[in-house]
N, C-alpha and C positions, 0 to 999 in steps of 0.2 A: 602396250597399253592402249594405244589409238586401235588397233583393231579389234582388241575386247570390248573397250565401250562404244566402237560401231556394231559389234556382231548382239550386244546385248541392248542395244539403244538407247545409251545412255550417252552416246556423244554432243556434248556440245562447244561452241566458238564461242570462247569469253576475249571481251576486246582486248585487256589488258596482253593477253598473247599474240593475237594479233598485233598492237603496236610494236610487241618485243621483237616478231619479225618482221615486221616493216622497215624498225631503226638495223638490225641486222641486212638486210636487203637494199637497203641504202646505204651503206658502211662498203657493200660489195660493190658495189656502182661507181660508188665515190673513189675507192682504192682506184679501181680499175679504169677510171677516164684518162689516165695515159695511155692507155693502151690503144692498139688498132680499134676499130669500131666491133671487129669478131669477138675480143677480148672482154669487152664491155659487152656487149649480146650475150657473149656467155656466161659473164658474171649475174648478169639481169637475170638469168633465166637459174631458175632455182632445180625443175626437173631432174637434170642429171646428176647433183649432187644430192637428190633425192631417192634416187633410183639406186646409187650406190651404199649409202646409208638403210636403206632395207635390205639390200643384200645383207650388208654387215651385221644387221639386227638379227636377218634367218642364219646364216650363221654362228652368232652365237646363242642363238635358241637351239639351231643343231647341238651344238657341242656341250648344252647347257642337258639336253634330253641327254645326251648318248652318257653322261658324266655321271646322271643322276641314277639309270638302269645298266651304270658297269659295264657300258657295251663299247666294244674296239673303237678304237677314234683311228681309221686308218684312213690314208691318203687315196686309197684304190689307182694308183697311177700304176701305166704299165712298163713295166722294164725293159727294157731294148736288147736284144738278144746279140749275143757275143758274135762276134765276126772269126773268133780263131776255130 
C-alpha cells in the first residue's frame, strides 16, 4: 500500500501514526536497556527490521501473483548430484 500511494502521489504522514511508532520505538529501547550498548543500537535502529519486513511483503506479493495466474510455486533449488 505505501508504495501504491507513493507511485500514485497520494502519500502522506498523518501524526497519529507517527506517535504509534514512536511509542513502538520507545517500547524497543526500553525492552532493550539491559542489554550491551550494540543491543540497544540495534534495537534503536528500525532499518533492518525494515529491510526484512519488505522482503517478506515481496514475497508474498510473489506468491500472491504466481497463486492468482496458476503458475508453479517452485523452490528453483539445485540438487546435489549423487556421489555413488
Amino acid at each position: 500500500m505505501t508504495a501504491l500511494s507513493v507511485a500514485t502521489g497520494t502519500f502522506t504522514i498523518h501524526p497519529w501514526w507517527l506517535a504509534v511508532g514512536a511509542l513502538f520505538w520507545v517500547e524497543r529501547v526500553v525492552t532493550a536497556r539491559h542489554s550491551t550498548r550494540t543491543g540497544v543500537l540495534l534495537a534503536a535502529l528500525f532499518v533492518p527490521e525494515l529491510l526484512y519486513d519488505a522482503f517478506l511483503q515481496v514475497a508474498v506479493i510473489r506468491a500472491l501473483s504466481k497463486s492468482l495466474r496458476r503458475a508453479d510455486a517452485d523452490w528453483r533449488h539445485v540438487t546435489a548430484p549423487s556421489l555413488s
